[in-house]
MOPAC internal coordinates of N, CA, C and O (Angstrom, degrees):
PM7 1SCF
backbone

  N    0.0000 0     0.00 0     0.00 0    0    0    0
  C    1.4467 1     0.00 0     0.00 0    1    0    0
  C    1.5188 1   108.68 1     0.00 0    2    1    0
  O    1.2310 1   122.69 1   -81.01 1    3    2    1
  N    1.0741 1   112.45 1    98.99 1    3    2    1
  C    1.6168 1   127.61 1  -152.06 1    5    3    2
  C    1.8652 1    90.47 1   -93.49 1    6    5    3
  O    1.2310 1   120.25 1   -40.55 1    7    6    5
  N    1.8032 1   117.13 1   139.45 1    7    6    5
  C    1.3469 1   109.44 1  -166.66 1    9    7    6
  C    1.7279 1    83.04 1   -98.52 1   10    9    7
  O    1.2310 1   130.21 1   -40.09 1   11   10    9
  N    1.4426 1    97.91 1   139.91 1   11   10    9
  C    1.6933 1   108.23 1   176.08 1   13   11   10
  C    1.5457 1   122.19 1  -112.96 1   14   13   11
  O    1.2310 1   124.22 1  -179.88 1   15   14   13
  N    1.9799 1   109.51 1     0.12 1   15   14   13
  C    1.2781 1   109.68 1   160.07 1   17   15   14
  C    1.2652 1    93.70 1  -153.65 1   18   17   15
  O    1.2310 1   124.44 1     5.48 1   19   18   17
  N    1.8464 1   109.08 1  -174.52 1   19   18   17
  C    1.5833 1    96.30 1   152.70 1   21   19   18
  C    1.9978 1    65.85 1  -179.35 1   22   21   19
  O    1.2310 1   132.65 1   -46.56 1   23   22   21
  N    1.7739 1    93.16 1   133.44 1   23   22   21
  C    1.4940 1   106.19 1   165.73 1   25   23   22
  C    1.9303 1    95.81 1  -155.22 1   26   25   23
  O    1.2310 1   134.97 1   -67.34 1   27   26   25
  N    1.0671 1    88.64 1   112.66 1   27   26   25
  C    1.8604 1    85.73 1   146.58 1   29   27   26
  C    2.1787 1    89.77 1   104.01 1   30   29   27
  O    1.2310 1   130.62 1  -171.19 1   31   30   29
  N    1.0852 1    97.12 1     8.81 1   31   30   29
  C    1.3378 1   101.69 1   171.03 1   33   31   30
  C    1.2603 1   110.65 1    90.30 1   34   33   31
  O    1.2310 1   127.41 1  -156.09 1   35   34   33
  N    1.6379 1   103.35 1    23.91 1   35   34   33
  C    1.5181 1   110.34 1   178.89 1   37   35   34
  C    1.5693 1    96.39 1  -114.26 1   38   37   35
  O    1.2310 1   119.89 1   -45.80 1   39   38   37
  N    1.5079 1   117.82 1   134.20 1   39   38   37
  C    1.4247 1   116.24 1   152.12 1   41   39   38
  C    1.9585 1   120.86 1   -82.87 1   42   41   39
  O    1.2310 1   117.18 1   -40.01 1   43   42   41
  N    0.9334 1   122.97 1   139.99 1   43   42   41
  C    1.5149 1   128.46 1   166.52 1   45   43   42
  C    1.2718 1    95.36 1  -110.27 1   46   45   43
  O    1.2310 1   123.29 1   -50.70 1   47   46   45
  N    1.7007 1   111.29 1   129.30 1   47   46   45
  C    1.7036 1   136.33 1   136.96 1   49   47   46
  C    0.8038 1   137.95 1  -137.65 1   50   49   47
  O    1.2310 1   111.74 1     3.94 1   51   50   49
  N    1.2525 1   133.18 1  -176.06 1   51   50   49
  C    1.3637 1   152.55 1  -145.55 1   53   51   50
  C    1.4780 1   138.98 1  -155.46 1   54   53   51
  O    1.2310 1   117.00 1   -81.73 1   55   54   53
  N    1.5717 1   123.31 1    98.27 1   55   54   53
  C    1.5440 1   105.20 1  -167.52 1   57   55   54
  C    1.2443 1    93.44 1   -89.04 1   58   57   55
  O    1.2310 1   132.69 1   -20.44 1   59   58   57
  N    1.7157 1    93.09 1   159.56 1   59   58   57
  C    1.4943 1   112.67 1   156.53 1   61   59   58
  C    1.6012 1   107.69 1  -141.41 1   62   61   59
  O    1.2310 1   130.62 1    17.50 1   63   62   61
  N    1.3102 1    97.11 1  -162.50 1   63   62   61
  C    1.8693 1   107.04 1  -162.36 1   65   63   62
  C    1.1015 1   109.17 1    33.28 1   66   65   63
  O    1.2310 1   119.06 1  -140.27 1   67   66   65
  N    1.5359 1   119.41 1    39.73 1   67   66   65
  C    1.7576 1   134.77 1   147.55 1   69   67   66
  C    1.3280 1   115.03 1  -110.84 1   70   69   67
  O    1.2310 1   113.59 1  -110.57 1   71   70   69
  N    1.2429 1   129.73 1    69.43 1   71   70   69
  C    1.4836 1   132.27 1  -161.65 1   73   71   70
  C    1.3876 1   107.18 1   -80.18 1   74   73   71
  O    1.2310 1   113.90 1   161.29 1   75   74   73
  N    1.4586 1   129.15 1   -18.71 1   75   74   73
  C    1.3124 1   130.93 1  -175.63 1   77   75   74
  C    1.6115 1   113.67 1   -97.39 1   78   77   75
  O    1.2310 1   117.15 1  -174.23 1   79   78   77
  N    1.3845 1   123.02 1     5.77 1   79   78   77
  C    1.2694 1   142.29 1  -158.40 1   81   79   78
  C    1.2691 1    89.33 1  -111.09 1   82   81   79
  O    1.2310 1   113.63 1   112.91 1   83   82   81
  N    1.5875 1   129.65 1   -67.09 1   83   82   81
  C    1.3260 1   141.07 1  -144.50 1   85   83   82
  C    1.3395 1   110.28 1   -92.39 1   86   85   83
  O    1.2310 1   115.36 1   -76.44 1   87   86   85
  N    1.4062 1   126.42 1   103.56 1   87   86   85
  C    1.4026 1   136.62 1   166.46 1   89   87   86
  C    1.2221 1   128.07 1  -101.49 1   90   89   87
  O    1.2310 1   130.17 1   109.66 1   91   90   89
  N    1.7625 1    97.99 1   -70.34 1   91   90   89
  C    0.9002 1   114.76 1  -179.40 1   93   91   90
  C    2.4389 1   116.33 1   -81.26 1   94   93   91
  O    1.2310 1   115.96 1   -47.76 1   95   94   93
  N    1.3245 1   125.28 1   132.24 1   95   94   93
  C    1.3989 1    98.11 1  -164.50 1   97   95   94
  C    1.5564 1   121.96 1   -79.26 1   98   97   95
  O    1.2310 1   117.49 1   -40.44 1   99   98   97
  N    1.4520 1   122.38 1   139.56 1   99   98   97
  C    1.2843 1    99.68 1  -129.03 1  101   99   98
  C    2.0009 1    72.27 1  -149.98 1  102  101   99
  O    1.2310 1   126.73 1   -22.19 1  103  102  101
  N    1.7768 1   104.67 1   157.81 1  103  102  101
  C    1.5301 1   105.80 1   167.82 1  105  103  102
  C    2.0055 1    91.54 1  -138.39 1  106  105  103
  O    1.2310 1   133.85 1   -10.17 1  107  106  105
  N    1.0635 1    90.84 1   169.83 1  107  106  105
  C    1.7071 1   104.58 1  -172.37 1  109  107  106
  C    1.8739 1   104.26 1  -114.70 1  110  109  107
  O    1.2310 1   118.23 1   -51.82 1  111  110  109
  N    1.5251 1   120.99 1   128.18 1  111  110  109
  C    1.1848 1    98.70 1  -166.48 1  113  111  110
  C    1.5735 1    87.87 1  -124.71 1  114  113  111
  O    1.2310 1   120.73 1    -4.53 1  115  114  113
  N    1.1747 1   116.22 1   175.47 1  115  114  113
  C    1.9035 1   126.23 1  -176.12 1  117  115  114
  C    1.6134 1   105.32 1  -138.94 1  118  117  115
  O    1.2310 1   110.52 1   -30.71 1  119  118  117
  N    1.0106 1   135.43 1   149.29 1  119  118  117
  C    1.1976 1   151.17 1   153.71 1  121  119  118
  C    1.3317 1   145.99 1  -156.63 1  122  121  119
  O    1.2310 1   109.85 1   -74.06 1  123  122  121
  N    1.1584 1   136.64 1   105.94 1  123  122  121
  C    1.4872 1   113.75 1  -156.86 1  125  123  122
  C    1.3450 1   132.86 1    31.58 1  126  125  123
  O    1.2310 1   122.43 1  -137.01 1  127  126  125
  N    1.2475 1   112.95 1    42.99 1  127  126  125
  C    2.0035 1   123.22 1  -177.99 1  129  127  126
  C    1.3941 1   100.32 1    87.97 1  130  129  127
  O    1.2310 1   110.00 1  -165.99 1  131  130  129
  N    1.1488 1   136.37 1    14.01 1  131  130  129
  C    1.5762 1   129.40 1   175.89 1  133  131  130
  C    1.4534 1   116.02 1   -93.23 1  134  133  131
  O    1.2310 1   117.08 1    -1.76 1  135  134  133
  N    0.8537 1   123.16 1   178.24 1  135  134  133
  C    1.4084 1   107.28 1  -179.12 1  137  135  134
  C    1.9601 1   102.06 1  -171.97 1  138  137  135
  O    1.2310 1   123.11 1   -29.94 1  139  138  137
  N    1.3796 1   111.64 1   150.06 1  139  138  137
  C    1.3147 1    94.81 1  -176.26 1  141  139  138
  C    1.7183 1   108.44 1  -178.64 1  142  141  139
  O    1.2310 1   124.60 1   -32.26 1  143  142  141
  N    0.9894 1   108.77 1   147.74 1  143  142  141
  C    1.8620 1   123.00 1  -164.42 1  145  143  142
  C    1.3610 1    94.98 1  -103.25 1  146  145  143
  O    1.2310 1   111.63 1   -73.02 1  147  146  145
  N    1.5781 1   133.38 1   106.98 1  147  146  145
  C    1.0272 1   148.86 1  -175.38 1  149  147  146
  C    1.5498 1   114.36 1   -92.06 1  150  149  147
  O    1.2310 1   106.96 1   -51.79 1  151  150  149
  N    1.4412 1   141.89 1   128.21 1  151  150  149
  C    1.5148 1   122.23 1   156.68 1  153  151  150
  C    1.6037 1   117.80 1   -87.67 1  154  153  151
  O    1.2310 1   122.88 1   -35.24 1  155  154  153
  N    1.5966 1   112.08 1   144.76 1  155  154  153
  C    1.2699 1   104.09 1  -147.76 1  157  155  154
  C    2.1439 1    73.30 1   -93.93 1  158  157  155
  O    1.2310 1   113.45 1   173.86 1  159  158  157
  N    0.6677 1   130.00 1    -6.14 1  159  158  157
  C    1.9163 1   136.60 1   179.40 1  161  159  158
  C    1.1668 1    98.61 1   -70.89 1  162  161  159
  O    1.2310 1   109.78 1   156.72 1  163  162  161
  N    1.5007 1   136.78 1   -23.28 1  163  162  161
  C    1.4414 1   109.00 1  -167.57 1  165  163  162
  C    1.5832 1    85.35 1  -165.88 1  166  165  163
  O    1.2310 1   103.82 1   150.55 1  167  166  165
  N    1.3398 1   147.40 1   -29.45 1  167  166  165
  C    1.1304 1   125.90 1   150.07 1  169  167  166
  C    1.9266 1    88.89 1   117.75 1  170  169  167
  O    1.2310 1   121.90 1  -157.70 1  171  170  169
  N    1.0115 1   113.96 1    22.30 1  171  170  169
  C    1.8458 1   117.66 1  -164.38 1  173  171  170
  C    1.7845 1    93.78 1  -121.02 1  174  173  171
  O    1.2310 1   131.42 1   -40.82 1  175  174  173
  N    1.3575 1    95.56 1   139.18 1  175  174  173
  C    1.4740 1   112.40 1   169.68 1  177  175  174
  C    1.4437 1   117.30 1   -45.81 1  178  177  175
  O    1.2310 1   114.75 1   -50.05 1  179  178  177
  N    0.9861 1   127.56 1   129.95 1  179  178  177
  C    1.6168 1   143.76 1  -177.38 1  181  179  178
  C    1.7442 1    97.26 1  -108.55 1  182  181  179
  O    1.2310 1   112.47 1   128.09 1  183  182  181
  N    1.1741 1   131.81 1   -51.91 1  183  182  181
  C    1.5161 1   136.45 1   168.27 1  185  183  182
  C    1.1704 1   100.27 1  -174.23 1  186  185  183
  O    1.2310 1   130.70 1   -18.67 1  187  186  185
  N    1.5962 1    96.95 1   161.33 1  187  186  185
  C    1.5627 1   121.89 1  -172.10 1  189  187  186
  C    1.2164 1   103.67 1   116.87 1  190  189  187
  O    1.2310 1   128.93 1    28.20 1  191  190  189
  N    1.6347 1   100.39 1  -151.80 1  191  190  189
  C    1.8938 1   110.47 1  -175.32 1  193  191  190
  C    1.6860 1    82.65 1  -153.69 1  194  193  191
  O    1.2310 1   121.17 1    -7.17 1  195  194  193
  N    1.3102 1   115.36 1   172.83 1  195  194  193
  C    1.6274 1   116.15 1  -168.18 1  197  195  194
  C    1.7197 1    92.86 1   164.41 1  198  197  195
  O    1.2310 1   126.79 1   -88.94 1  199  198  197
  N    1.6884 1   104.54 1    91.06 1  199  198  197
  C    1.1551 1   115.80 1   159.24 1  201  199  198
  C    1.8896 1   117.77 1   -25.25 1  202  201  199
  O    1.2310 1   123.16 1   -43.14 1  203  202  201
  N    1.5244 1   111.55 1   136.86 1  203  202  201
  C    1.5785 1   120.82 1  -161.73 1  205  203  202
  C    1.5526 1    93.76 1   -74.91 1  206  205  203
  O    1.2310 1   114.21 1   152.73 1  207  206  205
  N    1.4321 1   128.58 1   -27.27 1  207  206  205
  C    1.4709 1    98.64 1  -177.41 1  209  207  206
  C    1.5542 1   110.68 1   -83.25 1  210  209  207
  O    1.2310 1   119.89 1   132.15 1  211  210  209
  N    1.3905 1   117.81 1   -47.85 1  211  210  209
  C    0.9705 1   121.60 1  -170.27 1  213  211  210
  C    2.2746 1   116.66 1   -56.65 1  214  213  211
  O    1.2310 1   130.60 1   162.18 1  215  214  213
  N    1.5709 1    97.15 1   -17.82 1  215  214  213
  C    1.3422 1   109.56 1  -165.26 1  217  215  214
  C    1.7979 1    91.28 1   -90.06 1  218  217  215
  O    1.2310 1   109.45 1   172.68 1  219  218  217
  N    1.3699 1   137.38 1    -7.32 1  219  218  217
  C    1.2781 1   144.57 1  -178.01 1  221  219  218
  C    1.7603 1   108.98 1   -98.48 1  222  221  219
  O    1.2310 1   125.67 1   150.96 1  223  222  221
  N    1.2586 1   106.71 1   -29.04 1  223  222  221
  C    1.6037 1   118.63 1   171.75 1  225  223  222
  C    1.5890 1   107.65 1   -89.66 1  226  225  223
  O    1.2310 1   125.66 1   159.50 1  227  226  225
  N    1.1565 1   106.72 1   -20.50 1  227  226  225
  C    1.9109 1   100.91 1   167.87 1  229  227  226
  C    1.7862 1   113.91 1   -86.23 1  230  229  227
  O    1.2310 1   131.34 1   140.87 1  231  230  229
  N    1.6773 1    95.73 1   -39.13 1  231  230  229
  C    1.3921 1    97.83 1   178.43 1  233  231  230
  C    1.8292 1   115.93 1   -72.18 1  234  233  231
  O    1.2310 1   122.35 1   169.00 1  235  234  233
  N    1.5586 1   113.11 1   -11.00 1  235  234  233
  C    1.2362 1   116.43 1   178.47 1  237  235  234
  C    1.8280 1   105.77 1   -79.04 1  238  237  235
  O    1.2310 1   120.43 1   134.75 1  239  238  237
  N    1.3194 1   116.79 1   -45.25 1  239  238  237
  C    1.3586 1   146.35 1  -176.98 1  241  239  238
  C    1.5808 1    80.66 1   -55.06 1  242  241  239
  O    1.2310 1   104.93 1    89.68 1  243  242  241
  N    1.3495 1   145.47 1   -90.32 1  243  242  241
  C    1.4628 1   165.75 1  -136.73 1  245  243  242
  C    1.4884 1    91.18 1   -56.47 1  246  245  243
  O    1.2310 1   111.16 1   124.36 1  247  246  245
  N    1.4917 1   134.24 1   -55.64 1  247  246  245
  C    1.2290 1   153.59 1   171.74 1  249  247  246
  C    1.1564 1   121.30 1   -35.02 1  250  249  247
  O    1.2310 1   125.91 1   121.03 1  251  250  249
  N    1.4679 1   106.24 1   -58.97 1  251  250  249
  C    1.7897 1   129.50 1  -164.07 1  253  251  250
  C    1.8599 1    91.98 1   -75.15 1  254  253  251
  O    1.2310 1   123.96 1   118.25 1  255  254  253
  N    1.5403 1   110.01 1   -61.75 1  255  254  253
  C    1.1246 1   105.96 1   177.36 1  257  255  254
  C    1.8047 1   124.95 1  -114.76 1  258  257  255
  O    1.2310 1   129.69 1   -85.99 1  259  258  257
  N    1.2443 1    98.93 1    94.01 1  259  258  257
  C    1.9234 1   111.00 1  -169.19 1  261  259  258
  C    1.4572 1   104.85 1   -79.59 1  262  261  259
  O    1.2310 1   130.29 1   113.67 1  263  262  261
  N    1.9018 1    97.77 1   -66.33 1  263  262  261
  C    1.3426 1    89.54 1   176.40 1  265  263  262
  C    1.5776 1   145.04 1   -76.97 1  266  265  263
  O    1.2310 1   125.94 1   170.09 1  267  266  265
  N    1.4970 1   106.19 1    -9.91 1  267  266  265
  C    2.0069 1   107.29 1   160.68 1  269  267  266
  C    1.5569 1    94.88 1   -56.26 1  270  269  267
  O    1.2310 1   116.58 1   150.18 1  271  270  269
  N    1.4292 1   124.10 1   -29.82 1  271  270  269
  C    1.9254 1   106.54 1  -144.06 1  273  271  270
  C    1.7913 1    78.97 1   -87.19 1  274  273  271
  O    1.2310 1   121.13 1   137.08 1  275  274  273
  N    1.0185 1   115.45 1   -42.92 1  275  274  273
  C    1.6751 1   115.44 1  -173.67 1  277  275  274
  C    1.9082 1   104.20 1   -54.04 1  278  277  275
  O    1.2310 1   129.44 1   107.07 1  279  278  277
  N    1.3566 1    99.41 1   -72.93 1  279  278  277
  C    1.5908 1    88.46 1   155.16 1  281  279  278
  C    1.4620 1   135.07 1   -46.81 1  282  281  279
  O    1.2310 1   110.87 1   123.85 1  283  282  281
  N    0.7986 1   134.77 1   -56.15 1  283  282  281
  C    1.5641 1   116.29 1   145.12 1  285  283  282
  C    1.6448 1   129.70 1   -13.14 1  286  285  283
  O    1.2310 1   128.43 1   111.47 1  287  286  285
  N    1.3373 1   101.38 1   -68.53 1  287  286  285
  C    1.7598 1   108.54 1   172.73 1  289  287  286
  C    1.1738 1   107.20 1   -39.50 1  290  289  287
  O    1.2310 1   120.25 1   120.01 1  291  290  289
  N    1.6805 1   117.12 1   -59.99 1  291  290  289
  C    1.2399 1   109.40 1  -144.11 1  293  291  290
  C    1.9826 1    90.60 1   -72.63 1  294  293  291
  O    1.2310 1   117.99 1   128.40 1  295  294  293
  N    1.0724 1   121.44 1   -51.60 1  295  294  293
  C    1.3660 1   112.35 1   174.25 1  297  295  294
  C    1.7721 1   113.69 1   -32.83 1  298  297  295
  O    1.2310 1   126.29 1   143.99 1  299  298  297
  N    1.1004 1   105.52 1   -36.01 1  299  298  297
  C    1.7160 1   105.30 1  -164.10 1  301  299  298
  C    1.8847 1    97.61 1   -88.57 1  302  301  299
  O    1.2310 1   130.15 1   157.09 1  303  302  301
  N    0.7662 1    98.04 1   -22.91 1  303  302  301
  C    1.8908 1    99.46 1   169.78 1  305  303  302
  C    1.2524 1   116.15 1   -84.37 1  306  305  303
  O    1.2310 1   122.07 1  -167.67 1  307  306  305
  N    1.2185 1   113.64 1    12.33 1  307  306  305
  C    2.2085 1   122.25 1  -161.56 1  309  307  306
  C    1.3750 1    70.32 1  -137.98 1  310  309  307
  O    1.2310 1   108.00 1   179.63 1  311  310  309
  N    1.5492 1   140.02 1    -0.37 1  311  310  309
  C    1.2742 1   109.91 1  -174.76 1  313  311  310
  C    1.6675 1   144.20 1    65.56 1  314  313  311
  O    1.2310 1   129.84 1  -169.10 1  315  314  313
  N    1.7086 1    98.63 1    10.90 1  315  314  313
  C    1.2910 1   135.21 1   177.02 1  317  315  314
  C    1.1030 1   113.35 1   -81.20 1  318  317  315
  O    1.2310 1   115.69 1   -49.03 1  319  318  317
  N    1.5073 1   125.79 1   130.97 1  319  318  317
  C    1.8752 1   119.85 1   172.68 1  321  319  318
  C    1.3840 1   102.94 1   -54.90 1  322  321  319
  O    1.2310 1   109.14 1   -37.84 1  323  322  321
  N    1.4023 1   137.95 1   142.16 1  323  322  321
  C    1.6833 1   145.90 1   169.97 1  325  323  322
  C    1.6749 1    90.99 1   -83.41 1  326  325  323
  O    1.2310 1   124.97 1   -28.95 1  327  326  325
  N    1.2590 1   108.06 1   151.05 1  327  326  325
  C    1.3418 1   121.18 1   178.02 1  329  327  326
  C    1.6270 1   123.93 1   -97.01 1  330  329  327
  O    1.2310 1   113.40 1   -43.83 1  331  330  329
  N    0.7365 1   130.09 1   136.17 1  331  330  329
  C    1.8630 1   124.11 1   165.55 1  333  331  330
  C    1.2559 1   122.62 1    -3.38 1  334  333  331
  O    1.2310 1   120.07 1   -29.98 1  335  334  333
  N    1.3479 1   117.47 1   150.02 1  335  334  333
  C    1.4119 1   107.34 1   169.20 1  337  335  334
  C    1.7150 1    97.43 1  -165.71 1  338  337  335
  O    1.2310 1   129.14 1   -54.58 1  339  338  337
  N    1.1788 1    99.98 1   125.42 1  339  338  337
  C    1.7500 1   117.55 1  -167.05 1  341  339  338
  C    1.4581 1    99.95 1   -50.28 1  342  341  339
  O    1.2310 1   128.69 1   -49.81 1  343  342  341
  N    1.5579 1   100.87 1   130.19 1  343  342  341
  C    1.7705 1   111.69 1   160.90 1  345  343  342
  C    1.3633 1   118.69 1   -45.46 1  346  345  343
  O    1.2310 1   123.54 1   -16.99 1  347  346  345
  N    1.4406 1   110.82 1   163.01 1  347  346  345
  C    1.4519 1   138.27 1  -177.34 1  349  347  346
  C    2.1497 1    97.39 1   -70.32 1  350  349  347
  O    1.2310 1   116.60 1   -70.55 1  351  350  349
  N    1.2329 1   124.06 1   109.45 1  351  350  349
  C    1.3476 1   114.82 1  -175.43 1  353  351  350
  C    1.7171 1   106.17 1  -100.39 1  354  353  351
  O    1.2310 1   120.10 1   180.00 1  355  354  353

C-alpha cells in the first residue's frame, strides 16, 4: 500500500495487486490513529472515522486532483504501483 500523498499530517494511499477488493474507486486516509476508505466520485466516507476538518482538506485535495487519483486506480486494478501526486498547499 504505496503512500501517494501526505500534507497537513494526513497520509493518502492506495492498494493494488488486490483486484478482488477494488470495485468501488476508493483512497485510504491516516491521521492521528484514524483511518478511513474515501470515494474518490464524491469524496464521502466508504468506512472508517476521519476527523471533519481534516476529512474537508482530503475532500478539497480529491477535487483539485480527480483525474491522477482515477488514473491511479486504474493502474492499481492492473495491479500497477499508482504514482505520487503533490499535496494539498
Amino acid at each position: 500500500m504505496p503512500t501517494i500523498s501526505m500534507f497537513y499530517g494526513i497520509i493518502v494511499y492506495i492498494f493494488y495487486e488486490d483486484n478482488l477488493r477494488h470495485n468501488l474507486p476508493h483512497i485510504h486516509v491516516r491521521y492521528q490513529g484514524n483511518k478511513a476508505a474515501i470515494s474518490i466520485e464524491d469524496g464521502l466516507i466508504l468506512a472508517g472515522k476521519f476527523p471533519p476538518k481534516q476529512l474537508k482538506l482530503v475532500q478539497a485535495w480529491i477535487e483539485i486532483h480527480h483525474d491522477e487519483l482515477m488514473a491511479n486506480w486504474e493502474l492499481a486494478v492492473n495491479g500497477e504501483e499508482p504514482f505520487r501526486i503533490s499535496p494539498l498547499q
